[in-house]
Steps between C-alpha positions, in 0.01 A plus 500: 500500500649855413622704771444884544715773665218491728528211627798587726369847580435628857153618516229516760182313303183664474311201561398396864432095587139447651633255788380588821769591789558641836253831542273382187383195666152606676489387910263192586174640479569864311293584236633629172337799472642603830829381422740812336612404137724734293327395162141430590394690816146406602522204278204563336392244224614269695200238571557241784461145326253374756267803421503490164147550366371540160461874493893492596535386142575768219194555297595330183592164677176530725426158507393201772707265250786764527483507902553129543735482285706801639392273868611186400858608327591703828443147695822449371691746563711537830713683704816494512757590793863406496774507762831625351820616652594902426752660673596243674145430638171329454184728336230380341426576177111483364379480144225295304421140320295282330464134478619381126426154391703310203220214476742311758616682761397818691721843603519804572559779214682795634761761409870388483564801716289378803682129495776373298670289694384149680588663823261774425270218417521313815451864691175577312141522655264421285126618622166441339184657607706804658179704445427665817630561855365184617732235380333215630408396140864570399665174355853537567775284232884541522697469169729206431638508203668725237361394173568769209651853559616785236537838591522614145136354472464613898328206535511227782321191521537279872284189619337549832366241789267438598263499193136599588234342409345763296835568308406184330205606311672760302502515146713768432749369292760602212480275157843599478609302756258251528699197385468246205735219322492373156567150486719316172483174453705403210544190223774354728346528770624752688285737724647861526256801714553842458371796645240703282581885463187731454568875379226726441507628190149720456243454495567110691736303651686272316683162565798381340809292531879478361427133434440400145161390506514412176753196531357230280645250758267675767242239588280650737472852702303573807469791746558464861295748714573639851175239656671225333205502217592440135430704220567442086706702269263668244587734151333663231784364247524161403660246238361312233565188225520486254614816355354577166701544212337885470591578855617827375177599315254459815392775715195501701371159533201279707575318819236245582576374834298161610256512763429211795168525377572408098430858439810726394552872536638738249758795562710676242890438504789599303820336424830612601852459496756530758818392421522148290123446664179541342245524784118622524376822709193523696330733677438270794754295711475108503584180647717248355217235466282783311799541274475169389106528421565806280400488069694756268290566248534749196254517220264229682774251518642337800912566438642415769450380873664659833800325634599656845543816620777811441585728714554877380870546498631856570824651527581648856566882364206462348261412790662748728466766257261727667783535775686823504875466274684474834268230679495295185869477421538358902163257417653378195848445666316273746269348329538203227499635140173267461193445656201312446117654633221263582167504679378233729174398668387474736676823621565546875178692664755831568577537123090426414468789762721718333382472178159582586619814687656632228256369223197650731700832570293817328551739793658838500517548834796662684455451857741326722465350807802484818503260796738511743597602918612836460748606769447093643201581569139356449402381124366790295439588110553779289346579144683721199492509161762480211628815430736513182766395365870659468833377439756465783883437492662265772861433599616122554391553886166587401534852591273735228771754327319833467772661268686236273793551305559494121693200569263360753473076504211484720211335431157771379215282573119565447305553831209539623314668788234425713349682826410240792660695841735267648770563836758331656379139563294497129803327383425145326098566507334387212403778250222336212168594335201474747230444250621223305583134612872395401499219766751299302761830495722563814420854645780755375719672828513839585842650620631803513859463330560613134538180170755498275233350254431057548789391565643133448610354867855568428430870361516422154151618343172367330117585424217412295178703519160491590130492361428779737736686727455261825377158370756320655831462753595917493776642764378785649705832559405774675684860468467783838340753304151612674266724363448719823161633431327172406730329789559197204833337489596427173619112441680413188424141327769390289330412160679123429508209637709125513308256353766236392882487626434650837195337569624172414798515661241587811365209454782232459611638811226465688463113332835432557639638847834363436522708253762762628444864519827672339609806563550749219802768450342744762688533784803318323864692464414678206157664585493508916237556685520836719233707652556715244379301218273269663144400343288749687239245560709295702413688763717892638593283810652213398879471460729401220556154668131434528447585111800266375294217688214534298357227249570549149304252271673405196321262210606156598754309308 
């Protein structure tokens, strides 16, 4: 990744962290509108969770469909209090989470900058229901277990114990890491599973796979799906035989698939080449066994019969292409020059979900939604809006660079800005769209600390983009500008997101935990870590040791 002059600059950020500390924690029993807060004093707009009513809702989202839903996603969402050394002595530290599921196991989603270390971990408090004074219905977890961190990302995932009861009936969770395997079982034999790799490329998601599907020696494929279920590759291309001698000359031609019944269905196909192979296209994917019930005919003549199935081949440039130049050169470097997309069915219920969320989604609609324990204290939610978009430069630390050079190398990313009020302790609440139901889509974090743009785990760089501007996994930024006469603080929403090489490499870790977490060049001889030139998010506190300990994720080997 290109360095910038800078980088190793000595300059006081003008971004704050959202972590609650010593004089912005509120006393057992304070309210918050009694408690004194340099950025929201009064905290008004700020609606206790407990209390929440329908006419708390803004008037375009006014709905009893959009209260319980707003109800049942702050269920999950805790808070968070963490016992750290500073100076030389034990504070506590209090910010915000909620309860991800990857169809396997369940954690807690935070920010990197509340706890990035397994000690941290093992120090954290982790309390549902802390929604009023009375804490007798206050279900109180520890955490156990680092499980992903990135600071670049600001992101921090931990398992917790005990599990509740309830925790177990959530549904919220991301089809990007939701986990599948495509089975190969070849001519001789032999049985080789890989991992699928989904990438959203708009307006769906789409599988594919660096494995040849296309090997005539391939016998038989299969999905395997996270509830041990089995699902069956499907395509809308497929081969034929025999291949007529005017091959060249046909165009649009009849496919008359058989029925169970003895009836047979007609749909219009057309025959292409890819390569050396000749191969029909159809608007509709099918099974293998269809394949072999399917009648070319041209002129009301049956020409041919289908054979098996073919799998689109596309080149990896190619599929990536709606990356920006700099994101796609890494992709491609990482990436196999080849790959193969298929469908399957059945699909897991998460991607089904999904699909029908963004299929169903006609709403223009701008409100957001915030849940979190301001200043540790009880649950409460904020609304805002999206604001606008502007363009925002930011150093390899993440700090935003207000007056760049001719000769600047850092990174000018598209942003976005939103208006839900948020103070110390909103950090890692989730931030999403109260009227509509993404239950299969993790909640996106607020924090406080400017992004870079999405960054790959070891700071390298990729995106892909989005139907609409929050359909899926966003990181959320949040500058300290506040409008003083509306008394709105002004959040920023960086405008990409990791969908494949991040995400994935999420994911293997999190499948495989002996998987190593490596350490990238930060910190290392070349590029040290000082106070100076620390990632601002990492919290004004901490000290150059404390940073050099934390986990960098790089893709496993």
């Amino acid at each position: 990744m290109a360095r910038c002059y800078h980088d190793e600059q000595e300059f006081k950020s003008d971004v704050d962290i959202e972590v609650a500390r010593e004089g912005d924690i509120l006393q057992e029993g304070q309210d918050l509108d009694q408690f004194k807060c340099h950025k929201n004093p009064g905290h008004s707009g700020f609606i206790p969770f407990k209390d929440l009513t329908l006419e708390d809702l803004p008037e375009e989202v006014r709905s009893i469909e959009t209260l319980e839903s707003v109800k049942t996603r702050g269920k999950y969402v805790a808070r968070l209090v963490v016992d750290k050394i500073r100076n030389g002595r034990w504070v506590k530290e209090a910010g915000t989470g909620y309860v991800h599921s990857d169809g396997k196991e369940f954690c807690i989603q935070t920010n990197n900058h509340i706890v990035k270390t397994d000690e941290e971990v093992k120090n954290c408090t982790v309390q549902f229901f802390y929604d009023s004074h009375d804490e007798s219905n206050v279900l109180t977890c520890r955490g156990v277990e680092l499980v992903y961190t990135c600071p670049f990302r600001d992101l921090s995932y931990f398992l917790f114990d005990p599990v509740p009861d309830f925790v177990y009936q959530l549904d919220v969770i991301d089809p990007l890491l939701s986990s599948s395997s495509i089975i190969i079982m070849y001519s001789n034999n032999n049985i080789e599973q890989y991992r699928t790799e989904l990438y959203f490329k708009s307006p769906k998601l789409v599988y594919y796979t660096s494995e040849n599907l296309n090997n005539p020696q391939i016998e038989m494929v299969f999905i395997t799906l996270d509830d041990n279920t089995i699902s069956y590759l499907k395509s809308s291309y497929f081969k034929f035989q025999s291949i007529p001698s005017n091959i060249q000359e046909l165009t649009r031609i009849e496919i008359h698939i058989d029925e169970d019944d003895g009836n047979s269905r007609v749909i219009p196909g057309d025959v292409v080449k890819f390569s050396n192979d000749y191969v029909v296209n159809i608007s509709e994917s099918i099974f293998q066994d269809e394949v072999k019930k399917c009648r070319l005919v041209w002129n009301g003549e049956v020409i041919a019969q289908g054979t098996r199935l073919y799998f689109q081949q596309v080149k990896s440039r190619e599929f990536f292409s709606d990356m920006d130049d700099d994101d796609l050169e890494e992709t491609v470097q990482q990436a196999s020059p080849n790959i193969w997309l298929f469908d399957f069915y059945p699909l897991p219920k998460v991607i089904e979900q999904y699909n029908e969320t963004v299929n169903n989604n006609t709403s223009t609609c701008d409100t957001l939604c915030c849940i979190g324990h301001p200043h540790g204290g009880i649950k409460m939610v904020t609304f805002g809006r999206f604001i606008g978009r502007s363009p925002e430069r930011f150093d390899f630390h993440g700090r935003r660079i207000t007056q760049p050079g001719t000769d600047c190398q850092c990174k000018e990313v598209s942003c976005v800005k939103y208006s839900c009020k948020t103070c110390p302790g909103s950090s890692g609440s989730p931030v999403f769209i109260p009227e509509r139901k993404y239950n299969t889509i993790s909640n996106i974090s607020h924090f406080m600390g400017e992004r870079v743009k999405a960054l790959l785990p070891n700071g390298t760089s990729t995106n892909g983009h989005l139907p609409s501007t929050i359909a899926c996994q966003l990181q959320l930024i949040e500058s300290e500008a506040i409008d003083d006469e509306r008394n709105t603080c002004i959040n920023i929403l960086r405008d990409t997101v990791i969908y494949d090489s991040a995400l994935n490499a999420i994911a293997k870790c999190r499948l495989e935990p002996s998987l190593p977490l490596k350490q990238t060049d930060i910190g290392d001889d070349e590029y040290p870590l000082d106070e100076s030139v620390r990632d601002p998010d990492w919290g004004p506190t901490s000290s150059a040791e404390d940073d050099k300990q934390a986990h960098f994720i790089t893709k496993p080997n």
